[in-house]
N, C-alpha and C positions, 0 to 999 in steps of 0.2 A: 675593468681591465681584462683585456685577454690574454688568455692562459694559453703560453707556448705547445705549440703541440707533441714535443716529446712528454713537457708533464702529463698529459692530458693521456697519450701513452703507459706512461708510468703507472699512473694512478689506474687504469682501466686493467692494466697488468695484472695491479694488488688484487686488487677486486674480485679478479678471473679465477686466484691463485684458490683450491678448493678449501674449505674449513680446517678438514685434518692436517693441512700443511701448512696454516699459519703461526703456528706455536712459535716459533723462531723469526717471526718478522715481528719488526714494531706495531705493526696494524694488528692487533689485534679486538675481538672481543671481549670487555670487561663479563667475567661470571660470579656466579653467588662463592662465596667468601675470596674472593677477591683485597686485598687492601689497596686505597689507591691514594691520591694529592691531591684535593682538591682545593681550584685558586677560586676566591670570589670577587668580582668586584667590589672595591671600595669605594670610600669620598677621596681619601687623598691614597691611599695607595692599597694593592691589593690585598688580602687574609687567606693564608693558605692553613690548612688545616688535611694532617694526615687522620684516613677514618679506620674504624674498626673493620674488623671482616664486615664485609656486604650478606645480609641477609634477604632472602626472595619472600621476605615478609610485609607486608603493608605497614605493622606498626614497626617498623625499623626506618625511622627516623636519624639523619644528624644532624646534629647539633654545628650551626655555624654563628660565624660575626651577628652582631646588629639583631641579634634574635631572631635569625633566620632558620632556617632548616630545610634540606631536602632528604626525597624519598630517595632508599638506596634502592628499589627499583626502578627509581629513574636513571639510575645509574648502570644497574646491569643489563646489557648486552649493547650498551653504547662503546665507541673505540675512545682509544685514548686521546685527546684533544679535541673530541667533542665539549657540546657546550650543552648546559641545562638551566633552569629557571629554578631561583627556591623560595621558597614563599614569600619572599618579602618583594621578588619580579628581580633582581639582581643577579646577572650572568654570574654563571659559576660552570671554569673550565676543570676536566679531566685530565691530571697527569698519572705520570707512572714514574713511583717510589724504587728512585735505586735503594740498594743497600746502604749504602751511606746512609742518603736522610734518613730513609727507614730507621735506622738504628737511633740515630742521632735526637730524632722526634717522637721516639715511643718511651713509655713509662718507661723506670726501672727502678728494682730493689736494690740494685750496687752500683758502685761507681763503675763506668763501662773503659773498656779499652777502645780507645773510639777508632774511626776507621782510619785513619794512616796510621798509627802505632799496629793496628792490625794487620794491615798488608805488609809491614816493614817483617813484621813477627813469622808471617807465613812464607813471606820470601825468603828469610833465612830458615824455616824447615826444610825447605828444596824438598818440595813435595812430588815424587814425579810417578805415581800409579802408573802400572802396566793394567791391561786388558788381558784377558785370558786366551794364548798363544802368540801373543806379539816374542816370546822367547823361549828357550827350553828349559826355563825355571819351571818350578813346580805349581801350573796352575791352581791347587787347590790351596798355597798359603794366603794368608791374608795379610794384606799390611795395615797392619793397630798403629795406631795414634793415642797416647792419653795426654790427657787435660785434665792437669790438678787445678782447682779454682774456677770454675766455672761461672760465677757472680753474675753477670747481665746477660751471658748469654753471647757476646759481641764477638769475641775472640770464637766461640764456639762455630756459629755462622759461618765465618773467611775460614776456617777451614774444614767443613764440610763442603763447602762450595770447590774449593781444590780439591777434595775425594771424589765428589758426585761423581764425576765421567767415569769412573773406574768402575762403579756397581753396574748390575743389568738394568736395561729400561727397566718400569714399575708400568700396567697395565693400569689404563685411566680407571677401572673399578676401583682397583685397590688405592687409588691416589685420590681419588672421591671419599673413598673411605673414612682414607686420614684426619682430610679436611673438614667430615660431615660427621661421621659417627660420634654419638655420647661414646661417655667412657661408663669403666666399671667403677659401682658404688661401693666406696670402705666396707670393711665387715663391720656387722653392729660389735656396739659396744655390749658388755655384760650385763643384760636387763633394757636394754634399747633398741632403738630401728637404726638401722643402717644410716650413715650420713653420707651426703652426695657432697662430691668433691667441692664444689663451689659454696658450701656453706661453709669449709672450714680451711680456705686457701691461703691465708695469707696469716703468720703469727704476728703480726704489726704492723703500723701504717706506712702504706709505699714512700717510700723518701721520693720528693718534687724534683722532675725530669731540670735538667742541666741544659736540656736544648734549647731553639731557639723561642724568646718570648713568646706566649700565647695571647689574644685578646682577651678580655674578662669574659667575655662571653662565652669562649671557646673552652672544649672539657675534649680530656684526654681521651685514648680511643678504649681505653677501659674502662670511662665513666659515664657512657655512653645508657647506661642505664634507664634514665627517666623516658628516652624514646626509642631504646635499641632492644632489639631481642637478646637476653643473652647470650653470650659461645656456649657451646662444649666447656667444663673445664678441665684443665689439664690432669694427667693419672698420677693419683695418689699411690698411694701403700697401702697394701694388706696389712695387717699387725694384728699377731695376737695377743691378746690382754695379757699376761702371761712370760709372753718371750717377745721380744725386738728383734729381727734380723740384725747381724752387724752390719751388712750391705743392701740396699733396696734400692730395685731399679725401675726408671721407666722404658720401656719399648712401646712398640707396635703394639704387644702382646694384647698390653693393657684396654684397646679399645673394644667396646662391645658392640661387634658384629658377626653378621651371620657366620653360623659355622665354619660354611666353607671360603667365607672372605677369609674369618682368620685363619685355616690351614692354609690358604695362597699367599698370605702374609707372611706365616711363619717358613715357608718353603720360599721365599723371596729372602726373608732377614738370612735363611741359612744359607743362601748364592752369593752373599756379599761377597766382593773383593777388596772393599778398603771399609774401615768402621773407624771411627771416633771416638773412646772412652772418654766421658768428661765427667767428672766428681765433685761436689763440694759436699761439706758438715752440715751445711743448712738448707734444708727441705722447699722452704719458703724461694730458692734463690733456684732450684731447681726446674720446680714447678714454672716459676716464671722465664725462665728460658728455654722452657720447654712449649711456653706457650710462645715465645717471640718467634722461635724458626718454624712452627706450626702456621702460625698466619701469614708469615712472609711466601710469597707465592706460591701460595696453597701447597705449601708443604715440600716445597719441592727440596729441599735438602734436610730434612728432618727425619726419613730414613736411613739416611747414612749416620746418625746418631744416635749414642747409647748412653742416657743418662744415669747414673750412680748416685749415691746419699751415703754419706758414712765416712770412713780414714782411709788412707791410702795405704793402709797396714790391712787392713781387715778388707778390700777389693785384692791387690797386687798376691799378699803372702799364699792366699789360698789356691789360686791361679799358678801360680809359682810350684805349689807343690802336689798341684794336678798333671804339671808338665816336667814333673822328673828335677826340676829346677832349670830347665830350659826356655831360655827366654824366649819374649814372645810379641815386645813389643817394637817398630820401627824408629819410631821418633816420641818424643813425650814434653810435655811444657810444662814448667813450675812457676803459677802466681800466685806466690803464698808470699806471706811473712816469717822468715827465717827459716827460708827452704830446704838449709840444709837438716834441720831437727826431723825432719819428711822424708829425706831424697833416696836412703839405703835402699828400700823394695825398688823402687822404681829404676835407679839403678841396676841393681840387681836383675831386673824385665827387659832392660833393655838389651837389647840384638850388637852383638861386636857390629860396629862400623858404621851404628846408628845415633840419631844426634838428639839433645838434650837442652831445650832453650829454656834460660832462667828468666825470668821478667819482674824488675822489683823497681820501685821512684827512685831509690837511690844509690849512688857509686858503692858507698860502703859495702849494703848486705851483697851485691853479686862479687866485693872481696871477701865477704864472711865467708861466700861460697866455696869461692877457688880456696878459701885457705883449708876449709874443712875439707877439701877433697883432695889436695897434697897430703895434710896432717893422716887422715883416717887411708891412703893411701887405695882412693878409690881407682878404680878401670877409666879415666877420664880425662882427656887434654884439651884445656883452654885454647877455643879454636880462633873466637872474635868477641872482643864486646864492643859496645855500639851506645851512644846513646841516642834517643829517641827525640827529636825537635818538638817543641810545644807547636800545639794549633792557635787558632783565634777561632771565637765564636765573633761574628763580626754584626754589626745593624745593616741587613740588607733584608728585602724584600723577597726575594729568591731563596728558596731551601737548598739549594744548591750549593752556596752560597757557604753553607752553615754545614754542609753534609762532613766537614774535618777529613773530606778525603786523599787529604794531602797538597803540598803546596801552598803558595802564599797569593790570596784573594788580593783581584785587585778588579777596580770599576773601571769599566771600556762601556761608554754611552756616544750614541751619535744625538745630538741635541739642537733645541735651537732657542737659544736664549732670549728671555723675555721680552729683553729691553728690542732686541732685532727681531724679534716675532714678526715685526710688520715688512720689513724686510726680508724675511723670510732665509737668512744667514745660517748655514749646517755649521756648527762645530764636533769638537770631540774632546770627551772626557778621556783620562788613561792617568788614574792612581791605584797607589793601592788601597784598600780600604784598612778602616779604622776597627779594632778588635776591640769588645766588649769586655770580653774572658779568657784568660789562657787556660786552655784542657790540655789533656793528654802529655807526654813525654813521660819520661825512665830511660830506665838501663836495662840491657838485655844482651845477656852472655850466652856464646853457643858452647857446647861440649861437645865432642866425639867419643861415643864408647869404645873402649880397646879392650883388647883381651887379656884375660889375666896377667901374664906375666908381661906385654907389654906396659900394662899399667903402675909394674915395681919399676921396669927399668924408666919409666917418666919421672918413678919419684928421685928414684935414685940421679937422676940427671938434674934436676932440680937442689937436688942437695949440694950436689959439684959445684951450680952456680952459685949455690950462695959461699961457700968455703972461698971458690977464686975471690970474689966480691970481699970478703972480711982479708 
């Protein structure tokens, strides 16, 4: 068939367009850690299987269907929808993992907020970072974000992805860095060697991903073991035998590189204009979402975030009374259980005029909320609550499909049915499709912080209502 000659145009355009400038166009070059989609051919229908980071290693093998496997330097520096052969001789094509699948098809230690209940969460932060001189505010504040609950990782992701444009570019060294540098090794223990992070990462066994069905054959991109090189893992804690920090973080800090990578690092983390505090109690939940935004395109939103371990009492109070008790933070999210037993410091952090989103399964706890926050006569007025529409994990072929990016899946095929094959008759398929599983939904209430004393006269107007009311 010949090919029109605008494509033909087109395509000689991409082609033309230099290296350094294709970062933002779809064509691009697959590189070493890289994660990518890759489809296989099947007997009756395709096997898509998301891989680990790509390694420029020979023995870095994945693991596919039918006891196949390909090299993932067959993979790097091919584009996306290319195609490659894997040992069994079965085409196997190159996509490119949005965030959705991505999320939706990687392990995880916690139940994840999946991607529509994410985007609904981050549209109601009304995230809207300024750049430095777009006004005659004070370019040197920064606008914080915290995130109480941090668990998969998923919520964490959507919105770093809304700060990124705010921060300064990152030089490709230092972003090479991210993706490639080991980390630093625990302190030894008293009478021991030192232990590397990846012998002692995980306190329990991964609870089994929620995504879409795997083949038997098919192992997750962190169990990639028997033919993959391993990552990096992610930065532990220092601790001394002795004392516990109340609060332990991961940064940048933590990798171990050259000198002066890490002062260009640490001179980067201090240019920030927008950062992301995210916390939880458990180390294990940390670590692993620290390694999801880490692999997701090579790191590309993982400097805009700062992970914490510990209480939101022992992070907020001490920050609190380094800043005179001047708050410090823009917006904050609570996915906890029984957020209000949590929410005083943070509160308390938050910036008059700035908003406060509760996210829990059920109607009741965000009225625990609002009543604790009448009752205790917090700075805070119930702005919207909202609940959250369940997804379908659905039986399709497509990860697309399954990515929960919002909306209701339905099958649009052009076809041509068996019995007419010989007649050669197009029809069209247009249902919706049938859902496996219901994930996601809740409730999710906004607050607006006010100012001291408008926060009495809220309560006190609330009390008026209920007196008319009795």
């Amino acid at each position: 068939m010949r090919v029109p000659a605008t494509s033909q145009c087109l395509r000689q355009a991409v082609h033309r367009v230099p290296p350094q400038r294709r970062w933002f166009t779809c064509d691009r070059l697959i590189q070493e850690h890289d994660v990518v989609l890759l489809r296989q051919r099947g007997d009756k229908r395709a096997k898509w299987k998301l891989t680990a980071a790509l390694r420029d290693d020979e023995s870095h093998r994945i693991k596919l269907s039918y006891g196949a496997h390909v090299r993932a330097q067959d993979l790097i520096g091919k584009r996306y929808l290319d195609t490659v052969t894997d040992s069994a001789g079965r085409e196997v094509a190159i996509h490119e993992a949005s965030m959705a699948s991505y999320i939706v098809n990687s392990e995880r230690m916690a139940t994840p907020i999946y991607p529509q209940d994410c985007s609904v969460i981050v549209s109601m932060l009304d995230l809207n970072p300024e750049r430095p001189g777009e006004n005659d505010g004070d370019d040197n504040e920064v606008f914080e974000v915290f995130e109480a609950g941090t668990g998969m990782g998923s919520l964490t992701m959507h919105i770093a992805r809304a700060l990124h444009a705010a921060n300064p570019p990152m030089r490709k060294d230092l972003r090479d860095a991210i993706a490639t540098a080991s980390l630093e090794r625990r302190a030894p223990a008293p009478g021991g060697e030192a232990v590397a992070d990846a012998e002692i990462e995980t306190s329990g066994p991964e609870q089994p991903s929620e995504s879409v069905p795997r083949d038997e054959n098919e192992v997750s991109p962190s169990t990639d073991s028997e033919l993959a090189t391993p990552e990096p893992s992610s930065p532990d804690i220092e601790s001394k035998p002795d004392q516990q920090p109340p609060i332990q973080t991961l940064t940048l800090s933590r990798l171990d590189v050259a000198p002066d990578i890490a002062s260009d690092l640490a001179d980067w983390s201090s240019s920030r204009r927008a950062v992301l505090h995210t916390l939880d109690r458990n180390p294990s939940h940390s670590r692993a979402a620290y390694k999801l935004l880490r692999r997701f395109r090579r790191a590309i939103y993982l400097p805009s975030v700062d992970f914490h371990i510990g209480s939101i009492s022992d992070y907020l109070l001490p920050r609190l009374a380094s800043s005179l008790g001047v708050p410090f933070l823009s917006r904050a999210v609570l996915d906890l259980p029984a957020p209000e037993s949590f929410a005083d410091p943070v509160v308390r952090a938050l910036k008059p005029n700035g908003l406060l989103v509760v996210f829990n399964p059920s109607i009741s706890q965000i009225a625990d909320f609002a009543k604790w926050a009448v009752t205790t006569r917090q700075p805070l007025r119930l702005e919207r609550t909202a609940e959250l529409p369940n997804s379908f994990l659905v039986a399709a072929d497509e990860p697309t499909a399954n990515d929960c990016g919002g909306g209701r899946p339905w099958d649009v095929r052009t076809v041509v049915p068996r019995n007419a094959a010989s007649e050669g008759e197009i029809v069209q398929v247009m249902r919706p499709r049938v859902g496996d599983r219901v994930v996601g939904g809740g409730f999710v209430a906004v607050f607006r912080r006010l100012k001291p004393m408008d926060g009495v006269k809220e309560e006190e107007k609330v009390e008026e209502e209920k007196v008319e009311e009795e």
